[in-house]
C-alpha positions in Angstrom: 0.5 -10.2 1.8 0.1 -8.0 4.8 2.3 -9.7 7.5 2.6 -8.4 11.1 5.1 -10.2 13.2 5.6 -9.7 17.1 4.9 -5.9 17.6 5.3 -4.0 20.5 3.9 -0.3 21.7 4.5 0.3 25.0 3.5 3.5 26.7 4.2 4.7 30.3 6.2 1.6 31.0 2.8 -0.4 29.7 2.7 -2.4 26.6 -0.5 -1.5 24.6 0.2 -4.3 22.3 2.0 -7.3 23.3 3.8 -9.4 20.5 1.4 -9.3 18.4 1.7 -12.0 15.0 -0.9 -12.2 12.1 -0.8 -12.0 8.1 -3.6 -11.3 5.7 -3.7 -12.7 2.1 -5.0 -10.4 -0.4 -8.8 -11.3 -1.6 -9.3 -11.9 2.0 -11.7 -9.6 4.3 -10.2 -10.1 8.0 -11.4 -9.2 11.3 -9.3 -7.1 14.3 -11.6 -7.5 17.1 -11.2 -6.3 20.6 -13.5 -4.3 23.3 -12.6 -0.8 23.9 -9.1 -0.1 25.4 -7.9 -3.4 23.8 -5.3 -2.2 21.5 -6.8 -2.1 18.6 -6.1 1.5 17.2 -2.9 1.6 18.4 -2.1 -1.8 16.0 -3.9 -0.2 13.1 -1.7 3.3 13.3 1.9 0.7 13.2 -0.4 -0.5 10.5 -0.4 2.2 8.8 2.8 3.7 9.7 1.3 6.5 11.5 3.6 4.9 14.6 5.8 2.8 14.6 6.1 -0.7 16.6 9.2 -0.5 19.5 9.8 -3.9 18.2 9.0 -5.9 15.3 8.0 -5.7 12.1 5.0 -4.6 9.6 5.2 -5.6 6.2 3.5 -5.3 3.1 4.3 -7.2 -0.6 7.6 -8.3 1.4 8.3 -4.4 1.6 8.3 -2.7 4.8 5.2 -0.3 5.7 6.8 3.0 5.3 7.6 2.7 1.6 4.1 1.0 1.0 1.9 3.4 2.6 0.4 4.9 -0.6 -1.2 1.4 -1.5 -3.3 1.6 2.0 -6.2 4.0 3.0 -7.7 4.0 6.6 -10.8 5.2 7.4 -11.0 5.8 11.1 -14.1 5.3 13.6 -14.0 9.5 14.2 -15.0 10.9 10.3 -13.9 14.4 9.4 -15.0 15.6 6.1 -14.6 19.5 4.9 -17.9 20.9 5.2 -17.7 23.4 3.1 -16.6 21.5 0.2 -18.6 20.4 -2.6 -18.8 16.4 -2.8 -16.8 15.7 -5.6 -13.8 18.1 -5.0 -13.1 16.4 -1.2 -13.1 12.8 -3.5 -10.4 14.6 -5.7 -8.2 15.7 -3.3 -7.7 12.4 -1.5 -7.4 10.9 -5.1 -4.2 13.6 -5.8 -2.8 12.8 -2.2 -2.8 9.0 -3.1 -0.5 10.0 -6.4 -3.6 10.6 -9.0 -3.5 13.1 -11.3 -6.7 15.8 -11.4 -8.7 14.4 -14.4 -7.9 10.3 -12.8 -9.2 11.6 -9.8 -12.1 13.5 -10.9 -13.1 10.1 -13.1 -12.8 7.8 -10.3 -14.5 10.1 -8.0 -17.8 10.6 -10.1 -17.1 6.2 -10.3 -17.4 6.1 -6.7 -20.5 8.5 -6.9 -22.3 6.7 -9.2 -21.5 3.3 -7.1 -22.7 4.7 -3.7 -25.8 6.8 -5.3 -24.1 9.8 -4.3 -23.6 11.1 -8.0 -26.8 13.8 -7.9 -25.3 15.5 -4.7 -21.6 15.4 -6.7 -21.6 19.8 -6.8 -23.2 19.7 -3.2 -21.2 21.3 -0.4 -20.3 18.3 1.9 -22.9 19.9 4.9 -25.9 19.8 3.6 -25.6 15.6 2.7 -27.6 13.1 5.8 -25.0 11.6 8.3 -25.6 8.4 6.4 -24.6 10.0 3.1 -21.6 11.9 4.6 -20.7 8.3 5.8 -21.0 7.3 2.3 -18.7 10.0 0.4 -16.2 9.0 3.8 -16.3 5.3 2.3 -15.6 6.9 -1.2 -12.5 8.7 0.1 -11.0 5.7 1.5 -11.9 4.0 -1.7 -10.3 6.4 -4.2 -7.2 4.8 -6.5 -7.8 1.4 -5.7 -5.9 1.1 -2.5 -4.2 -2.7 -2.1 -4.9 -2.7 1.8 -8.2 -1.3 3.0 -8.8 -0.7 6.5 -12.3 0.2 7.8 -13.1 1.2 11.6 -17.0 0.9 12.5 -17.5 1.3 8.8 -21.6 0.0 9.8 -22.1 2.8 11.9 -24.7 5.4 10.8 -25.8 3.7 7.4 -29.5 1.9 7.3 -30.1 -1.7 6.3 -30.2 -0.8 2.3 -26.8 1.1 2.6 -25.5 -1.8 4.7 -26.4 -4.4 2.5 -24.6 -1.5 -0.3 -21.2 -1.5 1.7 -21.4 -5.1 1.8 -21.7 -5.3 -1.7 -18.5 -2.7 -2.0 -16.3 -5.0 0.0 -16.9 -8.1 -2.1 -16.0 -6.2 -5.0 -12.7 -4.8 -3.6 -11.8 -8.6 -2.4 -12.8 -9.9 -5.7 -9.7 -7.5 -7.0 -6.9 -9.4 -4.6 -7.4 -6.3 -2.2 -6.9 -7.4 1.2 -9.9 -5.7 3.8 -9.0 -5.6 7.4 -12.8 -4.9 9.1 -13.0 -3.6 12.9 -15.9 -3.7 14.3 -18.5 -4.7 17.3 -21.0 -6.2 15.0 -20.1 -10.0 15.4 -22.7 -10.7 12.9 -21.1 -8.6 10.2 -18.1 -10.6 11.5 -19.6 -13.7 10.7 -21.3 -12.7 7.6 -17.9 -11.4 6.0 -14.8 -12.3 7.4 -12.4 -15.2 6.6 -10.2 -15.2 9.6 -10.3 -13.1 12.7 -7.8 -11.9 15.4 -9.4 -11.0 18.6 -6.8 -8.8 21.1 -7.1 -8.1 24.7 -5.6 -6.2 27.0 -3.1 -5.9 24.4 -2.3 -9.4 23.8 -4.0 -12.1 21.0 -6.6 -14.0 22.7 -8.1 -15.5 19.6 -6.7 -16.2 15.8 -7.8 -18.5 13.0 -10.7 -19.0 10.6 -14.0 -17.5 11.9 -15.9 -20.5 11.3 -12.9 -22.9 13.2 -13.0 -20.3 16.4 -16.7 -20.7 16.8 -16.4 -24.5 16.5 -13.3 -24.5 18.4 -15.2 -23.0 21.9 -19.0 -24.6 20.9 -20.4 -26.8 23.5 -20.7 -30.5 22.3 -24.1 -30.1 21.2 -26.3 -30.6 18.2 -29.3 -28.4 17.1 -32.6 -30.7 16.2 -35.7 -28.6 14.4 -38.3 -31.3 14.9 -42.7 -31.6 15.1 -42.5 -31.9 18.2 -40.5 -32.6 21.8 -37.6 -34.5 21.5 -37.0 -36.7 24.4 -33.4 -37.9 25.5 -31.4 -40.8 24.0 -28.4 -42.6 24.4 -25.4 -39.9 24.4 -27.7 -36.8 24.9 -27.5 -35.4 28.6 -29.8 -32.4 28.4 -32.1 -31.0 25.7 -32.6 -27.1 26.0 -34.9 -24.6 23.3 -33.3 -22.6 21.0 -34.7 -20.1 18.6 -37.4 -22.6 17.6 -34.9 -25.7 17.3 -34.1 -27.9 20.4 -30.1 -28.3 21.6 -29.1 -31.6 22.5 -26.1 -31.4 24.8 -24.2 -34.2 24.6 -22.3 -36.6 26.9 -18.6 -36.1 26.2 -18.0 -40.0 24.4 -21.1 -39.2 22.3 -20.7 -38.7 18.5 -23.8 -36.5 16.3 -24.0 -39.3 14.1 -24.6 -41.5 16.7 -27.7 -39.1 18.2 -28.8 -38.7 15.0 -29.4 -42.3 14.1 -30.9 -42.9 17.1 -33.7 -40.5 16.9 -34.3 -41.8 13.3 -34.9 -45.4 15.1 -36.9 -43.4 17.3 -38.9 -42.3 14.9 -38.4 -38.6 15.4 -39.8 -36.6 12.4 -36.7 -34.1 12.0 -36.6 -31.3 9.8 -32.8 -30.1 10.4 -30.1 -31.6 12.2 -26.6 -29.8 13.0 -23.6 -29.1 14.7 -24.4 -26.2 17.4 -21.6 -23.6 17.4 -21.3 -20.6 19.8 -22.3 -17.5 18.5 -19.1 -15.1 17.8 -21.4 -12.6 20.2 -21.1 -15.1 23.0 -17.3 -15.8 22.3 -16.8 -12.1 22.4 -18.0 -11.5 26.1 -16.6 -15.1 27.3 -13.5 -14.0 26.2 -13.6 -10.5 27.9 -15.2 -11.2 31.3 -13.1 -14.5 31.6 -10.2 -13.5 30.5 -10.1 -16.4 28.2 -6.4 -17.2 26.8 -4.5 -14.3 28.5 -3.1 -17.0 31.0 -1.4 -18.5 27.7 1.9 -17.6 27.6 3.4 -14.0 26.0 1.4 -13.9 23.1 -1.8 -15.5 25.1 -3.4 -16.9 22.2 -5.9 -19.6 22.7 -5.0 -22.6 20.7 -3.2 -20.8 18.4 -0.9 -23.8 16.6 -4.2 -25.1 15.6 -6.2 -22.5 14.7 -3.1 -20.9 12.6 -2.9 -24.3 10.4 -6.0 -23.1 9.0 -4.3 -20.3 7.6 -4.7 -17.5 4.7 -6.1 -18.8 1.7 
């Protein structure tokens, strides 16, 4: 279990991150979400003990940070690999800094390789690989010895849709081991796609927290989604019907219940083809959130409806 509990930076008299509180489970891929400026990189350096919180605590295996940090690896949103180096001997030397010896790291390297379809360019110096490759033998660097706590910044950026779909592939495997993933990213989709749980920071403080699927349901409008044949006119409960991406959104009064809707336009005789519960897109959430100011008027930590988002907990 990675646990963070009320952390502090403060800089200039400014704190950067303000009581900050969340744990990850291992097997679980989490979210650290944020727009620019929020905090976030300062949170993932107490993280990873590259600074160290002016209160609070950051814990790992019920250990703290600074005699764990060999069981994490970070890669960072700014890569930096050595140019001049051939493929395979940049894996090995992150593989000996994280305690491996020079044959264990020269195996798992050409591993990695072999996984990312890198293992041709192996005796390649590092400069004459695509962006999207270099990006590639960056993921295998991070990955090297099995790290317990893998944090990825941007990891998306640069790769095409068949190397997405690869790294997506890479992180189910390394939850599948108990390894937790913390993801931070601006791609809500990939958000939704992968992540269990999500913390969202802004201006420093936690403005959302909980299960991704709960905070989208959490801030949805009370509406249902109705793919039909053909128009769908108003019923009892439904106060306006709007078109979405091919399906129609019934907003509903506040007293109405979907089942209620639903059975109604059954009665109706409304040939439906899909009914469900409209949630807001994590996109949407994101920019309500940050042009609102949603939560930050919530008391020191800010978090919007924290007590019952937390109950859903780490699995």
């Amino acid at each position: 279990m990675l646990e963070v509990r009320d952390v502090v930076k403060t800089y200039d008299g400014r704190a950067v991150v303000n009581h900050v509180s969340f744990e990850v489970a291992p097997g679980e891929i989490f979210a650290l979400l944020g727009p620019n400026g929020a905090g976030k990189t300062t949170l993932i350096r107490m993280i990873t003990d590259i600074l160290r919180p002016d209160s609070g605590t950051v814990m790992f295996e019920g250990e703290p940070m600074g005699s764990r940090r060999a069981r994490i690896s970070y890669l960072p949103e700014e890569r930096g690999l050595y140019r001049r180096s051939r493929v395979v001997d940049v894996l090995v030397y992150y593989g000996e800094l994280k305690g491996m010896s020079p044959a264990e790291a020269r195996t798992d390297a050409m591993a990695l390789l072999q996984r990312v379809e890198l293992a041709e360019w192996a005796n390649k110096q590092v400069q004459v690989l695509s962006k999207g490759m270099q990006q590639k033998v960056q993921l295998c660097t991070a990955l090297i010895a099995s790290p317990r706590v893998l944090i990825l910044d941007e990891p998306f950026s640069g790769l095409d849709p068949v190397n997405v779909q690869l790294l997506e592939d890479i992180l189910q495997d390394v939850r599948s081991r108990g390894a937790i993933v913390l993801l931070s990213t601006h791609q809500m989709n990939k958000v939704e796609q992968l992540c269990d749980r999500a913390l969202m920071i802004h201006h420093g403080h936690m403005v959302l927290y909980g299960p991704v699927r709960e905070i989208r349901r959490k801030f949805a409008d009370h509406a249902v989604l109705v793919r039909s044949h053909g128009p769908i006119a108003p019923v009892a409960g439904v106060r306006a019907v709007e078109a979405v991406d091919g399906d129609q959104k019934l907003v509903l009064e506040a007293s109405a219940l979907p089942q209620d809707v639903l059975r109604a336009l059954i009665e109706r005789g409304v040939p439906i083809e899909s009914f469900s519960i409209a949630s807001l897109p994590l996109e949407d959430l994101f920019i309500k959130v940050v042009r609102e100011g949603l939560g930050l008027d919530r008391g020191q930590s800010g978090t919007v409806q924290a007590e019952e988002l937390v109950a859903g907990g780490a699995r």
